[in-house]
N, CA, C and O atoms as CSV, one atom per row, in Angstrom:
chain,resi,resn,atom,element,x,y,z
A,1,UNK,N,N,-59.821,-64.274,42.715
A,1,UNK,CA,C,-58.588,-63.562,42.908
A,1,UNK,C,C,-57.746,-64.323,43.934
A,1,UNK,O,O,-58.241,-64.652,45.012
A,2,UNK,N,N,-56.652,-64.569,43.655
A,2,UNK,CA,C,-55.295,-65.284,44.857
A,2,UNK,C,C,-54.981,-64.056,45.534
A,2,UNK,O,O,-54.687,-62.924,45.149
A,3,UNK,N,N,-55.191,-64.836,47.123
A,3,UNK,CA,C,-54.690,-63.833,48.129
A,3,UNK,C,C,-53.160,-64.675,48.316
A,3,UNK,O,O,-52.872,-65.832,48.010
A,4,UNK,N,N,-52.349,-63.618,48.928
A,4,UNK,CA,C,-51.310,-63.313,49.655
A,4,UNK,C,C,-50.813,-63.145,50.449
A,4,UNK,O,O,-51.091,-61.971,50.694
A,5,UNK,N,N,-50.042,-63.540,51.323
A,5,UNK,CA,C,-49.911,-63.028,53.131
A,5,UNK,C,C,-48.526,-62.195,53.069
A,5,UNK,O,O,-47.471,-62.732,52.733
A,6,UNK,N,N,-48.625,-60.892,53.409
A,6,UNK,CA,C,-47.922,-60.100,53.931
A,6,UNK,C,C,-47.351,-59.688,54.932
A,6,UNK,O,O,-48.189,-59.109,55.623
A,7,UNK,N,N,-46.249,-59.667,55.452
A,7,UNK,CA,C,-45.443,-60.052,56.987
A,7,UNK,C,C,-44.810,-58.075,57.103
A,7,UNK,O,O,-44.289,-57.521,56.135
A,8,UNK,N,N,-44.974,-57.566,58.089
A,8,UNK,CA,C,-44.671,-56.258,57.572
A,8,UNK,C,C,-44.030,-55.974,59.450
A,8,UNK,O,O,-44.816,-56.200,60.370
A,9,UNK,N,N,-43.115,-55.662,59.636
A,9,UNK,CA,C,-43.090,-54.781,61.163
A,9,UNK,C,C,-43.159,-53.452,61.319
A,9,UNK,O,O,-42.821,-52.547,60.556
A,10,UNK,N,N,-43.896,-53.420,62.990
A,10,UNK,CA,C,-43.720,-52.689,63.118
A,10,UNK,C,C,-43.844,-52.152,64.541
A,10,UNK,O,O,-44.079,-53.094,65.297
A,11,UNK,N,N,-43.780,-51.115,65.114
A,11,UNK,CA,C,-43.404,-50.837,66.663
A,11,UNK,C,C,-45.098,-51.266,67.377
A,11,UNK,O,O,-46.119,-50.830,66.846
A,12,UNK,N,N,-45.129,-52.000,68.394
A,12,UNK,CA,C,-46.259,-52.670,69.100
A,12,UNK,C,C,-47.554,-51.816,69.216
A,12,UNK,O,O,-48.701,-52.214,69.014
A,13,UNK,N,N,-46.975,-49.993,69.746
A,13,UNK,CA,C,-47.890,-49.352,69.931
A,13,UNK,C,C,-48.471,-48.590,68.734
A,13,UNK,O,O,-49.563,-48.026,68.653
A,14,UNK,N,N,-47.245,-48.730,67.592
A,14,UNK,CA,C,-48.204,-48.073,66.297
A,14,UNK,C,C,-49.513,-48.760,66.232
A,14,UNK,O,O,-50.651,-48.295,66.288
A,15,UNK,N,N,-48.993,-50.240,66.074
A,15,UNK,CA,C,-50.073,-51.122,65.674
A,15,UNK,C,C,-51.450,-51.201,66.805
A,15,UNK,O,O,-52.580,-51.614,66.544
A,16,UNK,N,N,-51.057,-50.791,67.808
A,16,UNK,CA,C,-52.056,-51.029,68.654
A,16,UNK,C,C,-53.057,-49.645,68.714
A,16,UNK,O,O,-54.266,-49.593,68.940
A,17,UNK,N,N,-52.430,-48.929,68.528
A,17,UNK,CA,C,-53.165,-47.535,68.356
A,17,UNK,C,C,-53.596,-47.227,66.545
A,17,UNK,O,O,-54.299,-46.300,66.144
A,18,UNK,N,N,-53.079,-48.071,65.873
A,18,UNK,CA,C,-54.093,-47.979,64.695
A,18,UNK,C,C,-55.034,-49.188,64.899
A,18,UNK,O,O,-56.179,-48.852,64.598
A,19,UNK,N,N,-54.969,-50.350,65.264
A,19,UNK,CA,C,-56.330,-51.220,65.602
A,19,UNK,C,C,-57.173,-50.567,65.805
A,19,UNK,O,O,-58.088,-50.501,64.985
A,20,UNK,N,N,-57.197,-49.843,66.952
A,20,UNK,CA,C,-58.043,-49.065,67.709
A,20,UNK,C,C,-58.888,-48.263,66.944
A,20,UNK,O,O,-60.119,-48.290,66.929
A,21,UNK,N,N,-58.155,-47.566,66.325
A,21,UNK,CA,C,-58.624,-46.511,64.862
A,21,UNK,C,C,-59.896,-47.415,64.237
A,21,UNK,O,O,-61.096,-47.210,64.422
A,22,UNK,N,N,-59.407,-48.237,63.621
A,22,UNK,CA,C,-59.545,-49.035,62.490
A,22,UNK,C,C,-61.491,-49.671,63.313
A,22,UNK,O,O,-62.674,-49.693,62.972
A,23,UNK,N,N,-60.669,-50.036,64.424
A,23,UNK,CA,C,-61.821,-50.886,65.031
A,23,UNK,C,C,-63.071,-50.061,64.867
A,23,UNK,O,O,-64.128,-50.408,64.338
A,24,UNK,N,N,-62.641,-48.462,65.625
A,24,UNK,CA,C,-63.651,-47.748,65.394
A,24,UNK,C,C,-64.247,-47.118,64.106
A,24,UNK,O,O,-65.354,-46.580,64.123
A,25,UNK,N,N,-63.642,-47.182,63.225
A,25,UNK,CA,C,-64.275,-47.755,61.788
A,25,UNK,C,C,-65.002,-48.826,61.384
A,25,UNK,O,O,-65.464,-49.088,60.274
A,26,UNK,N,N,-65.044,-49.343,62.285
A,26,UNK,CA,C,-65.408,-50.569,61.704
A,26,UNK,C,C,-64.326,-51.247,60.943
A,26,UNK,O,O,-64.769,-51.290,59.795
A,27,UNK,N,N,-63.255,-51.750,60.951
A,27,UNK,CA,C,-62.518,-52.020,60.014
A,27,UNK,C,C,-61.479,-52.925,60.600
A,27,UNK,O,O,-61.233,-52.651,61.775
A,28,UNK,N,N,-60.905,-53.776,60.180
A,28,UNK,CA,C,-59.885,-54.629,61.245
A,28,UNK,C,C,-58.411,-54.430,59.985
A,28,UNK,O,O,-58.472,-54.090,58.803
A,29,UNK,N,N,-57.068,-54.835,60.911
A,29,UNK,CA,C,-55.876,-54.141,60.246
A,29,UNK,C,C,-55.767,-54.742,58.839
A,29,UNK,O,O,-55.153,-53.975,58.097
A,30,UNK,N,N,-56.231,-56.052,58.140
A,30,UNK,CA,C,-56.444,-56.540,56.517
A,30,UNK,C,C,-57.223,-55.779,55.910
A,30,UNK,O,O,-56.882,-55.782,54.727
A,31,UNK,N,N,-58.009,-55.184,56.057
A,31,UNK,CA,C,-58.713,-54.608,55.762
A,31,UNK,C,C,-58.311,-53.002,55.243
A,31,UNK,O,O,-58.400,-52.555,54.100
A,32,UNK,N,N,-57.825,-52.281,56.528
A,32,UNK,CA,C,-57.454,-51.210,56.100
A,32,UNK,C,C,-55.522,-50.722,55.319
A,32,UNK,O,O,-54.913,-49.686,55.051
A,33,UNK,N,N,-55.239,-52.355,55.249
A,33,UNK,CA,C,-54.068,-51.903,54.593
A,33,UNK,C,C,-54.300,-52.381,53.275
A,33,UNK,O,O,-53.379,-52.195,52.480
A,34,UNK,N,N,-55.363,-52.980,52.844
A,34,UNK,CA,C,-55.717,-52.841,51.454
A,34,UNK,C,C,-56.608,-51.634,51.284
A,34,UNK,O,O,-56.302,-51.025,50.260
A,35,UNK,N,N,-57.376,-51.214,51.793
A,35,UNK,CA,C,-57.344,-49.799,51.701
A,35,UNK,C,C,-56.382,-49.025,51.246
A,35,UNK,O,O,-56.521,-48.688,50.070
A,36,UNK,N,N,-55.572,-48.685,51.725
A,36,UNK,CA,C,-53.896,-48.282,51.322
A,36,UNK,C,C,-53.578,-48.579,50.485
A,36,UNK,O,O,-53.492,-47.700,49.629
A,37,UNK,N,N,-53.192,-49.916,50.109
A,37,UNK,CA,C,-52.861,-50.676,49.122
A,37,UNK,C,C,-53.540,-50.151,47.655
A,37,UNK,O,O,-52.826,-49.653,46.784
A,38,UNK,N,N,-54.429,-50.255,47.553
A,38,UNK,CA,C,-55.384,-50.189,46.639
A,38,UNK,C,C,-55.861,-48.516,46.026
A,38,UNK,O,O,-56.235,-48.127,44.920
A,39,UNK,N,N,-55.624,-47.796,47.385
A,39,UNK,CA,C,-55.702,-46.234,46.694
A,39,UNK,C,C,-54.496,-45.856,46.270
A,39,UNK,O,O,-54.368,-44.886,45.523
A,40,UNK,N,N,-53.265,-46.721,46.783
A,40,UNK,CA,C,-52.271,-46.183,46.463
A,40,UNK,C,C,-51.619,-46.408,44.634
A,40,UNK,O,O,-50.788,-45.706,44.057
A,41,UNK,N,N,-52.516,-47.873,43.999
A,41,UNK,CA,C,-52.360,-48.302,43.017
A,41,UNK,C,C,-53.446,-47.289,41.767
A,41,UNK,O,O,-53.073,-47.059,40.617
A,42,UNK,N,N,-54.974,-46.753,42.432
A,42,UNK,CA,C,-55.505,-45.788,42.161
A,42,UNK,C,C,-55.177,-44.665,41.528
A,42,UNK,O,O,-55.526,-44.292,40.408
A,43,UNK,N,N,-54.036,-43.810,42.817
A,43,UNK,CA,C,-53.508,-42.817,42.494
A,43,UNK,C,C,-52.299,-43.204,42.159
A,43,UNK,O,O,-51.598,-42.280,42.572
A,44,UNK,N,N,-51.460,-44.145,41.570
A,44,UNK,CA,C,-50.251,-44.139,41.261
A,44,UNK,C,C,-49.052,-43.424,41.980
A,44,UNK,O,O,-48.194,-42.706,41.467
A,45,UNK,N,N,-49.212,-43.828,43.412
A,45,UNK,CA,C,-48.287,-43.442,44.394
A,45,UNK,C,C,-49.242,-43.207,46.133
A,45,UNK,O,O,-50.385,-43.437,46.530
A,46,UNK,N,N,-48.215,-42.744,46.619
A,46,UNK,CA,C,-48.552,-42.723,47.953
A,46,UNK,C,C,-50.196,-41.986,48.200
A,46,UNK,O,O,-50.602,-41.542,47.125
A,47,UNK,N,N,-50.749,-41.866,48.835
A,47,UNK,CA,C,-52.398,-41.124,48.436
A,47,UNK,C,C,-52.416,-40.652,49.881
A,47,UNK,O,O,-53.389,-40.777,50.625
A,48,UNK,N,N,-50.933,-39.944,50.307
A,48,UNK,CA,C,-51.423,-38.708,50.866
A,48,UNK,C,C,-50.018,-38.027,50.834
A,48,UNK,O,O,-49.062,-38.604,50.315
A,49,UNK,N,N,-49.914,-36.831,51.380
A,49,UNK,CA,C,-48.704,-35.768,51.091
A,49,UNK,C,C,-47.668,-36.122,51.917
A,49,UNK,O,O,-47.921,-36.049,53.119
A,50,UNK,N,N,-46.208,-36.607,51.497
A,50,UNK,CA,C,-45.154,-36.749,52.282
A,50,UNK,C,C,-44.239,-35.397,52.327
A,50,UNK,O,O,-43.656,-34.907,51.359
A,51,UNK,N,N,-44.245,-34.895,53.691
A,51,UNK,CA,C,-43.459,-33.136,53.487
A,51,UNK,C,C,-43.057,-33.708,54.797
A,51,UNK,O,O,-43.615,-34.622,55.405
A,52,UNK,N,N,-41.961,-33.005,55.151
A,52,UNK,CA,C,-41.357,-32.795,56.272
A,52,UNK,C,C,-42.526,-31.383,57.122
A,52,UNK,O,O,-43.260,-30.646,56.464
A,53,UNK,N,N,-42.380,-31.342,58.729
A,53,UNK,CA,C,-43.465,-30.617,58.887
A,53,UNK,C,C,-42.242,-29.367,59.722
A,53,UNK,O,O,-42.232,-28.956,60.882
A,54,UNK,N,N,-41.205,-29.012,58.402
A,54,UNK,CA,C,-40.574,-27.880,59.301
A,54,UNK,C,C,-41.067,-26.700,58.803
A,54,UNK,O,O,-41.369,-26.495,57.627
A,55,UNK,N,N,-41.172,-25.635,60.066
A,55,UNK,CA,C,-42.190,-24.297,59.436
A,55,UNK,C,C,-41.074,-23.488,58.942
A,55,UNK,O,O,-39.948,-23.506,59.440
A,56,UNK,N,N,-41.529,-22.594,57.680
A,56,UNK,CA,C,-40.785,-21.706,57.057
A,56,UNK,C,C,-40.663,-20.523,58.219
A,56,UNK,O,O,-41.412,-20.359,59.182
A,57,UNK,N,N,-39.384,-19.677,57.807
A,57,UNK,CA,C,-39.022,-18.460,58.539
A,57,UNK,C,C,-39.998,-17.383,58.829
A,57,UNK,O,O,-39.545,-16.553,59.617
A,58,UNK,N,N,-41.357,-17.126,58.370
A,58,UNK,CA,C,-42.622,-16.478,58.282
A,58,UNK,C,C,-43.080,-17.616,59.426
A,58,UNK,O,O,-42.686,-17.368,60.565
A,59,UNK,N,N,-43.491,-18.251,59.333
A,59,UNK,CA,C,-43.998,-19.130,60.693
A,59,UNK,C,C,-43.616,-19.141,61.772
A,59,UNK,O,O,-44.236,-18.919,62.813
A,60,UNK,N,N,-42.590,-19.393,61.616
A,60,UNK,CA,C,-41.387,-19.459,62.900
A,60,UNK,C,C,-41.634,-18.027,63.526
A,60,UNK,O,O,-42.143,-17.838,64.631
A,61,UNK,N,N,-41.263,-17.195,62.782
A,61,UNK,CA,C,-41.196,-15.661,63.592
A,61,UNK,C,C,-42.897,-15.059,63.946
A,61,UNK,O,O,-43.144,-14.058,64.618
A,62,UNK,N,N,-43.816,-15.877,63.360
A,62,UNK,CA,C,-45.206,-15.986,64.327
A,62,UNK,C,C,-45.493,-16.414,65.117
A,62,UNK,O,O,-46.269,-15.907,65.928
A,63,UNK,N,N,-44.830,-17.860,65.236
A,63,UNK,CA,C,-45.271,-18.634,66.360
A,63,UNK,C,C,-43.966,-17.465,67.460
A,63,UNK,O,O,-44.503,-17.098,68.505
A,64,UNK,N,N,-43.002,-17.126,67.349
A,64,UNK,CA,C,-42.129,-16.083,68.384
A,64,UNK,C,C,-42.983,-15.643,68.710
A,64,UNK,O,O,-43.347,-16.133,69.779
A,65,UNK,N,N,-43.954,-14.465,68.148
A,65,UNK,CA,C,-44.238,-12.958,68.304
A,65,UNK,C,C,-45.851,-13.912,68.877
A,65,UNK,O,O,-46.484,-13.378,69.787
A,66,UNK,N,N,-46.280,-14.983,68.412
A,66,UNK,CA,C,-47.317,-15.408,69.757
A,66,UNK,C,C,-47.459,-15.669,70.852
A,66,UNK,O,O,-48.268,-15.272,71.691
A,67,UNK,N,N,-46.492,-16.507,70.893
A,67,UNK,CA,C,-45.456,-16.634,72.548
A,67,UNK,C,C,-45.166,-15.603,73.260
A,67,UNK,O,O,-44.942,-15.694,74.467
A,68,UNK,N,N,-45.129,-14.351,72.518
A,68,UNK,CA,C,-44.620,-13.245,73.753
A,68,UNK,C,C,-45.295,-12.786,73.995
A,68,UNK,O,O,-45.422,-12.101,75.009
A,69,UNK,N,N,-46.303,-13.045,72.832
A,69,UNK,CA,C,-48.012,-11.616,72.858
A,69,UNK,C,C,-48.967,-12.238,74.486
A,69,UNK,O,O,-49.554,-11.654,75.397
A,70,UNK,N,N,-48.633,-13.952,74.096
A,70,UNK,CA,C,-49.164,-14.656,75.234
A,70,UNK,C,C,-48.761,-14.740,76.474
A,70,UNK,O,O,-49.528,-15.042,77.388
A,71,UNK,N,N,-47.312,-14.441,76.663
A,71,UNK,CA,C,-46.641,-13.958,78.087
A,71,UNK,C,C,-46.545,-12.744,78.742
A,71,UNK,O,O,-46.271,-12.628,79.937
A,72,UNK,N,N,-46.800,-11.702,77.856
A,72,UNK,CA,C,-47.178,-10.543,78.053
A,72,UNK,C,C,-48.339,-9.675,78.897
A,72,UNK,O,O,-49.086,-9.077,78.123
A,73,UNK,N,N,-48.582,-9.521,79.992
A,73,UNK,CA,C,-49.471,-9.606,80.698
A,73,UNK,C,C,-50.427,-8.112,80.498
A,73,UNK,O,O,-51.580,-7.868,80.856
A,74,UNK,N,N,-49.579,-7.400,79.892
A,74,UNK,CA,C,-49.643,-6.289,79.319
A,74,UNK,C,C,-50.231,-5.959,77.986
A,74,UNK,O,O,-50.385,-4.772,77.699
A,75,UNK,N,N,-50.524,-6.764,77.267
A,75,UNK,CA,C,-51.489,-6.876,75.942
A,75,UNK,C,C,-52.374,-7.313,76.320
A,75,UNK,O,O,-52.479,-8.210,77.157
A,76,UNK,N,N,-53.415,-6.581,75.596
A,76,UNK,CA,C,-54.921,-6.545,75.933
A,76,UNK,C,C,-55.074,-7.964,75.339
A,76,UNK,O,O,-54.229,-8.573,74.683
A,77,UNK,N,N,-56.458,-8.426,75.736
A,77,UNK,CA,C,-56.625,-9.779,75.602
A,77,UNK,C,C,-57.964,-9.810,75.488
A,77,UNK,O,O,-58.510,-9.134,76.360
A,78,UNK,N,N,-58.800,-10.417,74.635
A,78,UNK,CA,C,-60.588,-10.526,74.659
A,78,UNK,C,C,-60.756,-11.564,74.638
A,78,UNK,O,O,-59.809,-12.323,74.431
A,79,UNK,N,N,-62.153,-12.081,74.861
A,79,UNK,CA,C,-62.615,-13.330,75.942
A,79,UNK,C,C,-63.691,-13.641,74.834
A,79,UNK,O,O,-63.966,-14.838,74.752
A,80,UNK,N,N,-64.398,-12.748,73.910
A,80,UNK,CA,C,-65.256,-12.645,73.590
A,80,UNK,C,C,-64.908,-12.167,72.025
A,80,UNK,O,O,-63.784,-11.665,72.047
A,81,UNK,N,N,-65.497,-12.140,70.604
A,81,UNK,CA,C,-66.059,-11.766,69.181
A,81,UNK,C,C,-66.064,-10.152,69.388
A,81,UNK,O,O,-65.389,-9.190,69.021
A,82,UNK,N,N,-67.358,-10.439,70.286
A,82,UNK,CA,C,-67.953,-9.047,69.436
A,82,UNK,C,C,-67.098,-7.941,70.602
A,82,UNK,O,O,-67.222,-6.728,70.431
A,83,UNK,N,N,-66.413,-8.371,71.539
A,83,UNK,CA,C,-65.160,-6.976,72.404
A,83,UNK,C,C,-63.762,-7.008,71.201
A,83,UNK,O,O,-63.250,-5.934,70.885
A,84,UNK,N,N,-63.282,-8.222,70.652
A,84,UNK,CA,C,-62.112,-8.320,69.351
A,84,UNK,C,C,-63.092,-7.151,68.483
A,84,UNK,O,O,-62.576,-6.049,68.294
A,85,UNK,N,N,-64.270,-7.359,68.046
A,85,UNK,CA,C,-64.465,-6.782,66.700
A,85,UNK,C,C,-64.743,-5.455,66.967
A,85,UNK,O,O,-64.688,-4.640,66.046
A,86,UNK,N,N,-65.042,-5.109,68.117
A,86,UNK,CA,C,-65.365,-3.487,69.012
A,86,UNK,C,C,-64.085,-2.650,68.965
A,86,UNK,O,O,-64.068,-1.482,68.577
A,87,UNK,N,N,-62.708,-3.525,69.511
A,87,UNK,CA,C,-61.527,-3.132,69.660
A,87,UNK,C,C,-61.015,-2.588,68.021
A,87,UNK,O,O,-60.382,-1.574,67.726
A,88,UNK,N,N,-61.649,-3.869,66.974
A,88,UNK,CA,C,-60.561,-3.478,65.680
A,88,UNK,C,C,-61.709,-2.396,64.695
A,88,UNK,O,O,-61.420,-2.180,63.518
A,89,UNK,N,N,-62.623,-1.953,65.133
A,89,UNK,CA,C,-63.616,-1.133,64.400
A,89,UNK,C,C,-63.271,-0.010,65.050
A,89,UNK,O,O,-63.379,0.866,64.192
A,90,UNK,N,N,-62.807,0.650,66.375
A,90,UNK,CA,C,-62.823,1.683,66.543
A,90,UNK,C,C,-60.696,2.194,66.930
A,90,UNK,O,O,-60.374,3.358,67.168
């Protein structure tokens, strides 16, 4: 098989903090971008989920109503399972 050299940029610390990754895989950066490469030809596209990570209006108004439950010094609070499961059984 003919190899190829691929010239790609990118910001110093991406790359340095995926080495790192990689290293601890066992794996050095040729390596794991044919990885990529290669699942991506596999699955006939990217081989993992591209979404934006904005939360729907149901989320949003949970993460609110957690924030206040958590500033609230005044809502009971358990430390423990079995005092939560004591509280919602009786």
């Amino acid at each position: 098989m003919a190899t190829t050299n691929l010239n790609i940029r990118t910001d110093r610390e991406v790359k340095d903090q995926a080495e790192k990754i990689f290293a601890e895989l066992g794996l050095n950066m040729t390596t794991a971008i044919n990885i990529f490469l290669r699942t991506t030809i596999r699955e006939n596209g990217i081989p993992f989920a591209l979404k934006l990570d904005i939360p729907n209006e149901a989320t949003v108004a949970a993460i609110e109503e957690g924030r206040r439950i958590a500033a609230d010094s005044s809502v009971k609070g358990y430390t423990n399972m079995d005092d939560l499961k004591a509280a919602l059984e009786g």
